[in-house]
PyMOL Python script that loads the backbone (N, CA, C, O; Angstrom):
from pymol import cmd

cmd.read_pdbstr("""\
ATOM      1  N   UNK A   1     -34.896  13.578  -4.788  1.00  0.00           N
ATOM      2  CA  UNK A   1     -35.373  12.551  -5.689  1.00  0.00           C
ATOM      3  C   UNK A   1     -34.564  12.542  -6.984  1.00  0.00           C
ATOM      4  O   UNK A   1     -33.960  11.539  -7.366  1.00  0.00           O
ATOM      5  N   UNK A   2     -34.576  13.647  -7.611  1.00  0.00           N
ATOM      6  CA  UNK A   2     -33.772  14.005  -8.806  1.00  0.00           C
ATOM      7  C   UNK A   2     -32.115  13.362  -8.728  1.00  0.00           C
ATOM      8  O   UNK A   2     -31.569  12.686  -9.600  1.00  0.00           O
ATOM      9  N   UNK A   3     -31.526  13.809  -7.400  1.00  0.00           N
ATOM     10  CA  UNK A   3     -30.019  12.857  -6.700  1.00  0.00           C
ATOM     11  C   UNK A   3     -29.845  11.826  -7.483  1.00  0.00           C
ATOM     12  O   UNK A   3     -29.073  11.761  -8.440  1.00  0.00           O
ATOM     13  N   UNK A   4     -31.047  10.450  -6.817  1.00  0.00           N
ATOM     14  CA  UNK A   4     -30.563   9.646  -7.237  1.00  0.00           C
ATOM     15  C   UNK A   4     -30.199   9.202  -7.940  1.00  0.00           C
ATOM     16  O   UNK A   4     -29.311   8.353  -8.034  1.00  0.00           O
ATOM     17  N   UNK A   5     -31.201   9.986  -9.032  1.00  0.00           N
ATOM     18  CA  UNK A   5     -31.218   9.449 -10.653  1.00  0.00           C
ATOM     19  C   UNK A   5     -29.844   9.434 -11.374  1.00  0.00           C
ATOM     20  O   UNK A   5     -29.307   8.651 -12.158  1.00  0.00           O
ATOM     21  N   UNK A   6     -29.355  11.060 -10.579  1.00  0.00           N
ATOM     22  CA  UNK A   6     -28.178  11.394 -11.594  1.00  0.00           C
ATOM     23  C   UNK A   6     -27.102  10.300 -11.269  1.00  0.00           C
ATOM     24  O   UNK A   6     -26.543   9.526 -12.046  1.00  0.00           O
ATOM     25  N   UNK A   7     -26.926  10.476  -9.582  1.00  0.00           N
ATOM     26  CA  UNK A   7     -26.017   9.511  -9.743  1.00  0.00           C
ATOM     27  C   UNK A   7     -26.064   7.811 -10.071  1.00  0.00           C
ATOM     28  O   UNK A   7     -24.929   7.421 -10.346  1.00  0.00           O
ATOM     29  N   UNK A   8     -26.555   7.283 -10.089  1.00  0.00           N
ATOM     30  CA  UNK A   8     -26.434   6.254 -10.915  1.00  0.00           C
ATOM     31  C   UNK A   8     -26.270   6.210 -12.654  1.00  0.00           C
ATOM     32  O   UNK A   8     -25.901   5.342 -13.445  1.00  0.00           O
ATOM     33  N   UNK A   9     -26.680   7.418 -12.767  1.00  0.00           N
ATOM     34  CA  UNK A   9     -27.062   7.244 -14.243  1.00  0.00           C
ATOM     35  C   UNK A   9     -25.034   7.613 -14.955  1.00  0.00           C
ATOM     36  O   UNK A   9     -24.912   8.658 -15.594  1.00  0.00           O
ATOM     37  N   UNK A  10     -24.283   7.105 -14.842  1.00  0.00           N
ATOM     38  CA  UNK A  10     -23.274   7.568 -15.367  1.00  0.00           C
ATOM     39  C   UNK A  10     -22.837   6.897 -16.475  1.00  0.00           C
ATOM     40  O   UNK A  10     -23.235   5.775 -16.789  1.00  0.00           O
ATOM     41  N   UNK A  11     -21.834   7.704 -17.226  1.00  0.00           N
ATOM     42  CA  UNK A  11     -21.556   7.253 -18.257  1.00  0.00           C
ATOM     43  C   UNK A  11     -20.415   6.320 -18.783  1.00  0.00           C
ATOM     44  O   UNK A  11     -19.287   6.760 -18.564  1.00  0.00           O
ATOM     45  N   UNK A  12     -20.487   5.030 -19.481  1.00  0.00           N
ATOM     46  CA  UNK A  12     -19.682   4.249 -19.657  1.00  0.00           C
ATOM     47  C   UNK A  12     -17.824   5.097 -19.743  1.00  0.00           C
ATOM     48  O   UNK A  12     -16.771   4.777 -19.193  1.00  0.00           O
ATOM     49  N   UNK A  13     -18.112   6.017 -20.518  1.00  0.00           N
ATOM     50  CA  UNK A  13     -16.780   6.681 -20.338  1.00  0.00           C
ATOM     51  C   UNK A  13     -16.305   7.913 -18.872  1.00  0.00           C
ATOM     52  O   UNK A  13     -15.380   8.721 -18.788  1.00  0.00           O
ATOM     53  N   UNK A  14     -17.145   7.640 -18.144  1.00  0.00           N
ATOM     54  CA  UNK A  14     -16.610   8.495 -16.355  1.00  0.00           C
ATOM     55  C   UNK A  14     -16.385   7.079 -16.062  1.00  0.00           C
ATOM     56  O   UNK A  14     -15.213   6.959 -15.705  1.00  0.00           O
ATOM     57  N   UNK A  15     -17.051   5.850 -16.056  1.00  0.00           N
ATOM     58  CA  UNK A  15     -16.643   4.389 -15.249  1.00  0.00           C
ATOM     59  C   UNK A  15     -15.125   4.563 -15.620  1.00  0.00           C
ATOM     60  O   UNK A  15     -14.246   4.552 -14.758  1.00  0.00           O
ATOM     61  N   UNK A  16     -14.951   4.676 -16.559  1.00  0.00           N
ATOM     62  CA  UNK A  16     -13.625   3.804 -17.575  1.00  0.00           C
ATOM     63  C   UNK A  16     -12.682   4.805 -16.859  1.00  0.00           C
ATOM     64  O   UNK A  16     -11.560   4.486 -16.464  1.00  0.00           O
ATOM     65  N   UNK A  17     -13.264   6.131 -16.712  1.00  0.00           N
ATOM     66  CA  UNK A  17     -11.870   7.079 -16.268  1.00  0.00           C
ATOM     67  C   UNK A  17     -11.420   6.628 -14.764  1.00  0.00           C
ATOM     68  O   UNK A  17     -10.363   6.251 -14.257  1.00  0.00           O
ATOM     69  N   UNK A  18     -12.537   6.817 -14.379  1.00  0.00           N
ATOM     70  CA  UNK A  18     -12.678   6.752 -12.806  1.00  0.00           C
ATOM     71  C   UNK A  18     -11.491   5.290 -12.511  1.00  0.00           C
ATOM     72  O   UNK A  18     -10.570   5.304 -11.694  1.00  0.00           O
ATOM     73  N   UNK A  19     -11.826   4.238 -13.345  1.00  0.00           N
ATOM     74  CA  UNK A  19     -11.103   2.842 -12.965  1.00  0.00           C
ATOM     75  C   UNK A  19     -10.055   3.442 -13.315  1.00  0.00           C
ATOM     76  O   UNK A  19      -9.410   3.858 -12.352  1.00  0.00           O
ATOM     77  N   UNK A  20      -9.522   3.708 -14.540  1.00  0.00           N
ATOM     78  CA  UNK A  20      -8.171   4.011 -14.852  1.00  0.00           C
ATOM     79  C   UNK A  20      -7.256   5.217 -13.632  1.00  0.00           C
ATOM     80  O   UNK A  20      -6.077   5.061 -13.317  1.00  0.00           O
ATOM     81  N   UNK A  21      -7.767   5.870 -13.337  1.00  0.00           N
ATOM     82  CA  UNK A  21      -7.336   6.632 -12.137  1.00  0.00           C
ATOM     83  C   UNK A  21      -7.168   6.119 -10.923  1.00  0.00           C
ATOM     84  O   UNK A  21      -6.263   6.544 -10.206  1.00  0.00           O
ATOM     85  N   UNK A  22      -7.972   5.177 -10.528  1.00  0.00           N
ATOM     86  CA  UNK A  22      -7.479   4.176  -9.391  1.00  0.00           C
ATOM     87  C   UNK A  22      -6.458   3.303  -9.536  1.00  0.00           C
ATOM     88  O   UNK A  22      -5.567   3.088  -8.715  1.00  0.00           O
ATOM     89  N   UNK A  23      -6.614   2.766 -10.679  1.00  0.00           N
ATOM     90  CA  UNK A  23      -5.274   1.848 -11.262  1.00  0.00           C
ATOM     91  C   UNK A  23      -3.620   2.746 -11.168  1.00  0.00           C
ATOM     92  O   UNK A  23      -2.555   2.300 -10.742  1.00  0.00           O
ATOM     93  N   UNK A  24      -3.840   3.743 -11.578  1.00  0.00           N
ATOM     94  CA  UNK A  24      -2.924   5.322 -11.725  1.00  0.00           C
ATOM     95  C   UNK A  24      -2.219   5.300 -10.336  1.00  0.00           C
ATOM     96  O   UNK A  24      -1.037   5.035 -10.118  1.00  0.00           O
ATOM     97  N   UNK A  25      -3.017   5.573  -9.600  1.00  0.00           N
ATOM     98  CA  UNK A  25      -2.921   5.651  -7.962  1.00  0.00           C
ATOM     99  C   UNK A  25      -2.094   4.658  -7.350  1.00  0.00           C
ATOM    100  O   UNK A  25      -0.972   4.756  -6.854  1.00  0.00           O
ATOM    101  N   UNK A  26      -2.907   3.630  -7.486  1.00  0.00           N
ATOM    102  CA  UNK A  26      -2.068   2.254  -7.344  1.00  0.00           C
ATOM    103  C   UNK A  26      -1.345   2.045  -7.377  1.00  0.00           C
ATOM    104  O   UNK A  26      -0.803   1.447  -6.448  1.00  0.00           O
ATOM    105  N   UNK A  27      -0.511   2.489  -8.897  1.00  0.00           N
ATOM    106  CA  UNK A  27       0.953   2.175  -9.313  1.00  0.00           C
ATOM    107  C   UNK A  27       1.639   3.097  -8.777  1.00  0.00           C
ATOM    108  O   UNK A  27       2.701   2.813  -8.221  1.00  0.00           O
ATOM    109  N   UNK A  28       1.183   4.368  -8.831  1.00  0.00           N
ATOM    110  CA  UNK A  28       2.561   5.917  -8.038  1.00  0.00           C
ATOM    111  C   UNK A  28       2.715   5.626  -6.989  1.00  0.00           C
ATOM    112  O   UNK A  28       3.766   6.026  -6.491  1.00  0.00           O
ATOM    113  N   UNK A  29       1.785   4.798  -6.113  1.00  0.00           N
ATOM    114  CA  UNK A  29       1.721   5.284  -5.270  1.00  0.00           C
ATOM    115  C   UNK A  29       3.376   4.892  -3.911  1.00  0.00           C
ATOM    116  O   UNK A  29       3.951   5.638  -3.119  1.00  0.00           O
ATOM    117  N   UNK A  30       3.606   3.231  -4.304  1.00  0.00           N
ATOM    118  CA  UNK A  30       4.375   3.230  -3.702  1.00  0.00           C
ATOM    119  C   UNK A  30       5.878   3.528  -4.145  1.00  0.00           C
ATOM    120  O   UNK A  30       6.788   3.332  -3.339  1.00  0.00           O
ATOM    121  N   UNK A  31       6.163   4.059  -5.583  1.00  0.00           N
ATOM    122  CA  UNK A  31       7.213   5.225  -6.049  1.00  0.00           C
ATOM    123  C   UNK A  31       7.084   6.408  -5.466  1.00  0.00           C
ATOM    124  O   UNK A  31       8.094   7.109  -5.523  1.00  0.00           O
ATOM    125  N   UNK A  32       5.763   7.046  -4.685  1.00  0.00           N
ATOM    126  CA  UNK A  32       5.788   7.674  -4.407  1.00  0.00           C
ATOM    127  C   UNK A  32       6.667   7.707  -2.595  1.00  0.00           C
ATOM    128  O   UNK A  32       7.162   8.687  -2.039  1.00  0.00           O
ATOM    129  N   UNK A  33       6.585   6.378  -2.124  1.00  0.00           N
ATOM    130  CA  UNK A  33       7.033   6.116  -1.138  1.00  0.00           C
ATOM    131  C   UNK A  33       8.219   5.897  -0.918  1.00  0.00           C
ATOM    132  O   UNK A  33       8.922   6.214   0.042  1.00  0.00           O
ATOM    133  N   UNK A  34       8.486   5.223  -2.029  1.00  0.00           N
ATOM    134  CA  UNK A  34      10.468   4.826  -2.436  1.00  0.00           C
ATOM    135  C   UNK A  34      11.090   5.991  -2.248  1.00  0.00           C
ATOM    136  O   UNK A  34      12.109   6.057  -1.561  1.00  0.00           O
ATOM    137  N   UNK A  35      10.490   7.154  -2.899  1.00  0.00           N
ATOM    138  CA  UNK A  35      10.917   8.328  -3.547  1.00  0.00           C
ATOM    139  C   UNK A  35      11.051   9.338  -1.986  1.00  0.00           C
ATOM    140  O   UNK A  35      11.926  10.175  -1.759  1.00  0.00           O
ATOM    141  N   UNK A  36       9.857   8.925  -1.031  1.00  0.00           N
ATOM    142  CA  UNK A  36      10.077   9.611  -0.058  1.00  0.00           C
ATOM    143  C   UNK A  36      10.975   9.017   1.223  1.00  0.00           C
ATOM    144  O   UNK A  36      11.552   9.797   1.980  1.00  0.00           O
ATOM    145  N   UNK A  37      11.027   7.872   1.362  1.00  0.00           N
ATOM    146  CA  UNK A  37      11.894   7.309   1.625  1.00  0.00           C
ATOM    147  C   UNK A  37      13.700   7.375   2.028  1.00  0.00           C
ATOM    148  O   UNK A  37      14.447   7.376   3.007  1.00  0.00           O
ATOM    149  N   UNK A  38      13.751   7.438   0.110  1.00  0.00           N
ATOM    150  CA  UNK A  38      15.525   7.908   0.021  1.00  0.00           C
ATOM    151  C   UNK A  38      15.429   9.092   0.456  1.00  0.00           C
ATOM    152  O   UNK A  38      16.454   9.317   1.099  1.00  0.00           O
ATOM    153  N   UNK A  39      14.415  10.424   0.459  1.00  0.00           N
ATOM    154  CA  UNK A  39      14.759  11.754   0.860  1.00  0.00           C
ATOM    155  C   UNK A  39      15.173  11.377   2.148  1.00  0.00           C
ATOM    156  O   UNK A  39      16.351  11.537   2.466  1.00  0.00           O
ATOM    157  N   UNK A  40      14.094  10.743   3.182  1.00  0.00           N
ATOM    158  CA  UNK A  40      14.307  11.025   4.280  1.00  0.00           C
ATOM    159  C   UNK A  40      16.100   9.853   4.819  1.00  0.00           C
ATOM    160  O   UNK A  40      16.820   9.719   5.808  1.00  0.00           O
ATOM    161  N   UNK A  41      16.060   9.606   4.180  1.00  0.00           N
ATOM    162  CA  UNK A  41      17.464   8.858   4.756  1.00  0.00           C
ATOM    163  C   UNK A  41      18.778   8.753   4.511  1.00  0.00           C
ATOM    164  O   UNK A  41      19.676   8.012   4.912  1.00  0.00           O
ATOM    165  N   UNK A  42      18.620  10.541   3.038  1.00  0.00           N
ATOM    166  CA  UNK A  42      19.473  11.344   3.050  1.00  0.00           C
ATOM    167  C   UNK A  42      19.744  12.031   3.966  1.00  0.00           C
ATOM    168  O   UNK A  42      20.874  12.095   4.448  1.00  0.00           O
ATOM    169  N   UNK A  43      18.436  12.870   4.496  1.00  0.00           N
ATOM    170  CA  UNK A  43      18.804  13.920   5.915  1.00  0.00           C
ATOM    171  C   UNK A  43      18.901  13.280   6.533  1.00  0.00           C
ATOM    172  O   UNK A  43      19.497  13.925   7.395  1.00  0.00           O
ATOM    173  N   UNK A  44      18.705  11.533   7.238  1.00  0.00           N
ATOM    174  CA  UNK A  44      19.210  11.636   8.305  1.00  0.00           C
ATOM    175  C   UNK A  44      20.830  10.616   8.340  1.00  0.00           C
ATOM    176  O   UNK A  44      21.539  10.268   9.284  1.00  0.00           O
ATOM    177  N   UNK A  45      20.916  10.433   7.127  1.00  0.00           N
ATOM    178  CA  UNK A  45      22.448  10.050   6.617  1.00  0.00           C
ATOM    179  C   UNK A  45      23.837  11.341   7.108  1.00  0.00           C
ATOM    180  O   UNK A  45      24.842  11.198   7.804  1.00  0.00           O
ATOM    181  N   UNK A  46      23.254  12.600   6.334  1.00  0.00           N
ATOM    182  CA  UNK A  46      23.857  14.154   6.623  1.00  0.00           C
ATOM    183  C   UNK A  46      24.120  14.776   8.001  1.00  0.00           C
ATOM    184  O   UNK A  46      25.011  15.577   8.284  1.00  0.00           O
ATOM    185  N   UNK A  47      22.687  13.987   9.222  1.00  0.00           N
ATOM    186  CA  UNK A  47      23.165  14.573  10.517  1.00  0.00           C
ATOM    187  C   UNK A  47      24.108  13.371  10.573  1.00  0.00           C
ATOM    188  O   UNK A  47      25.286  13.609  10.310  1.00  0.00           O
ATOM    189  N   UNK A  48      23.840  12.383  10.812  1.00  0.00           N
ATOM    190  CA  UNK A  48      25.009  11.631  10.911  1.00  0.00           C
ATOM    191  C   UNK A  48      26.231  11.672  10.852  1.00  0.00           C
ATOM    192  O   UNK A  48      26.893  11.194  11.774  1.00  0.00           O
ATOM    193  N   UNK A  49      26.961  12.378   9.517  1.00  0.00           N
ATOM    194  CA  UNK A  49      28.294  12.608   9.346  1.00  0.00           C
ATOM    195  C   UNK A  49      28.479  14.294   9.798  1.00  0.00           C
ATOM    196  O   UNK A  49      29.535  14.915   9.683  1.00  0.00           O
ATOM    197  N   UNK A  50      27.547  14.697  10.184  1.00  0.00           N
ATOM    198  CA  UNK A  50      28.096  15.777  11.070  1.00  0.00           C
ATOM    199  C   UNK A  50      28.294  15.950  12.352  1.00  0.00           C
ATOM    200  O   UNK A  50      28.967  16.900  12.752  1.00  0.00           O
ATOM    201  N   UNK A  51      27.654  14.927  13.309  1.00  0.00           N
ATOM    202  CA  UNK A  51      27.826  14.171  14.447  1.00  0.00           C
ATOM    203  C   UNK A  51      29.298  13.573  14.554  1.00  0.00           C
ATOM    204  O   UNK A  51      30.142  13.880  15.395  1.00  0.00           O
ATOM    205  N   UNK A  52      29.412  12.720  13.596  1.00  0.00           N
ATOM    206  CA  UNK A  52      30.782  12.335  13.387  1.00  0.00           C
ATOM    207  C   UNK A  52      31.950  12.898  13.464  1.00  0.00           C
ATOM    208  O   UNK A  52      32.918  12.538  14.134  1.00  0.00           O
ATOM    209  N   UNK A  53      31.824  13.949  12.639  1.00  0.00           N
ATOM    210  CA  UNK A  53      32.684  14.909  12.645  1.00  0.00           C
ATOM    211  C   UNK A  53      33.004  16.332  13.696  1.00  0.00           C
ATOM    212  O   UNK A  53      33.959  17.097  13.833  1.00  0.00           O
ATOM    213  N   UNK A  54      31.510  16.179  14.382  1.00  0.00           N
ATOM    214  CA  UNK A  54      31.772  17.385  15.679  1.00  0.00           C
ATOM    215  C   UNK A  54      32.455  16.199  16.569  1.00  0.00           C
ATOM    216  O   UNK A  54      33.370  16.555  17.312  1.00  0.00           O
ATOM    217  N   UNK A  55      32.140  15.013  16.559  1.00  0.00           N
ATOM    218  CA  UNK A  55      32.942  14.525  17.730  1.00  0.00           C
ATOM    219  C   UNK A  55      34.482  14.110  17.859  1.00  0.00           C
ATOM    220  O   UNK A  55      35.178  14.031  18.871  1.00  0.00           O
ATOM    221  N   UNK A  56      34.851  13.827  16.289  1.00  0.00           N
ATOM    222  CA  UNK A  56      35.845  13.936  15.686  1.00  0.00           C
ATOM    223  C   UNK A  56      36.771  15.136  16.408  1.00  0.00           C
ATOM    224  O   UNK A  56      37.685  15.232  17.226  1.00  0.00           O
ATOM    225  N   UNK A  57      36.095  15.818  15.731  1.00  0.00           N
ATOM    226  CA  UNK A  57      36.795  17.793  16.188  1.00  0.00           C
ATOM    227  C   UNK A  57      36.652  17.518  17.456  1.00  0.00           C
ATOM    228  O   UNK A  57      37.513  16.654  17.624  1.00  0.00           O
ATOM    229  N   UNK A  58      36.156  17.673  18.415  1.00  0.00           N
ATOM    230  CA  UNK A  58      35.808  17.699  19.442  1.00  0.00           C
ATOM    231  C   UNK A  58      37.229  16.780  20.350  1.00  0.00           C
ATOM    232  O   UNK A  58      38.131  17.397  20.917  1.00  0.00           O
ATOM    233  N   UNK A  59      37.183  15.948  20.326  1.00  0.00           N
ATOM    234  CA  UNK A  59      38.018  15.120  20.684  1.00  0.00           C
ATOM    235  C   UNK A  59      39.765  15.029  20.033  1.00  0.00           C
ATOM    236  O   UNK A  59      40.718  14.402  20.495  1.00  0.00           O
ATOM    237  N   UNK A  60      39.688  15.860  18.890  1.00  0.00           N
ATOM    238  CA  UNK A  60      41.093  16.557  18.604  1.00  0.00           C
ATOM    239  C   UNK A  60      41.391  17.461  19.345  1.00  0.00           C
ATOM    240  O   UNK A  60      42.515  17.515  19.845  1.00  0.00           O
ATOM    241  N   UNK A  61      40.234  18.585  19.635  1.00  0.00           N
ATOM    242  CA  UNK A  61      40.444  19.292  20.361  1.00  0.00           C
ATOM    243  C   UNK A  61      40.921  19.546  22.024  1.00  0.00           C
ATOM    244  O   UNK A  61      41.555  20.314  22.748  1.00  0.00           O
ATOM    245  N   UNK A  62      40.330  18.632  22.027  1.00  0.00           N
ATOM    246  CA  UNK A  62      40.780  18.177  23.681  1.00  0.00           C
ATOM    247  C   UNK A  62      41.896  17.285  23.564  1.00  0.00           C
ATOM    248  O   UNK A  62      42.693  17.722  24.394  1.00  0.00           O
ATOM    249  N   UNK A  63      42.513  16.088  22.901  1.00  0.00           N
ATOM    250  CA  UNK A  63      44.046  15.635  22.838  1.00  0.00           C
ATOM    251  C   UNK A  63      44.756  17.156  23.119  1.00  0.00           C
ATOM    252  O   UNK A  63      45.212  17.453  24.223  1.00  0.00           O
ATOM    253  N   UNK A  64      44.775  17.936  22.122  1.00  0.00           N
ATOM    254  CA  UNK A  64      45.398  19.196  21.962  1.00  0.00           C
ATOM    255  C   UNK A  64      45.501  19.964  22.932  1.00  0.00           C
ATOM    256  O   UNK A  64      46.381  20.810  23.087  1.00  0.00           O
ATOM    257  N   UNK A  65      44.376  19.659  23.837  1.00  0.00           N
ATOM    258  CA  UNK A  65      44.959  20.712  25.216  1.00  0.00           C
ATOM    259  C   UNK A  65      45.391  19.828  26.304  1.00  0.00           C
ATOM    260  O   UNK A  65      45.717  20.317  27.386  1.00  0.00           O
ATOM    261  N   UNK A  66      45.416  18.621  26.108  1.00  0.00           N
ATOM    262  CA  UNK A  66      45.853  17.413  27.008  1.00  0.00           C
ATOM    263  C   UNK A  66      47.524  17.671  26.777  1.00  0.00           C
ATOM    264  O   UNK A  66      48.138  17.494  27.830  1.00  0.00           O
ATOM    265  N   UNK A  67      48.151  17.946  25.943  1.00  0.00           N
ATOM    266  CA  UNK A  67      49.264  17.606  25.327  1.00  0.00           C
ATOM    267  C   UNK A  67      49.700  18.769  25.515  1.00  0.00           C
ATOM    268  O   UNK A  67      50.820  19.080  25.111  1.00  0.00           O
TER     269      UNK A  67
END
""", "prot")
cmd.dss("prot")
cmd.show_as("cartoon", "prot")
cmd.util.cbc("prot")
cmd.orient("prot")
């Protein structure tokens, strides 16, 4: 019984925080995505040019015993 009371009973300044923290959220949130984003398409930028380059090698290597 006591529950209910409390929670409703809140105070003009927890509303005000509470909104401002959702607003907060809101905005990071998809910097937060940009941000994870470029990570991931650094690593898979990095296997890339090492793929490149084993096949690179790879295929020098074999001219070289062709020859």
């Amino acid at each position: 019984m006591g529950r209910k009371d409390a929670s409703t009973a809140r105070t003009p300044v927890d509303q005000y925080r509470k909104q401002i923290g959702k607003q907060d959220y809101k905005k990071t949130r998809p910097m937060l995505r940009a941000t994870r984003l470029k990570a991931e398409a650094k690593k898979t930028a990095l296997g890339v040019k090492v793929e490149i380059y084993l096949i690179a090698y790879t295929t020098f290597v074999y001219m070289l015993f062709l020859f």
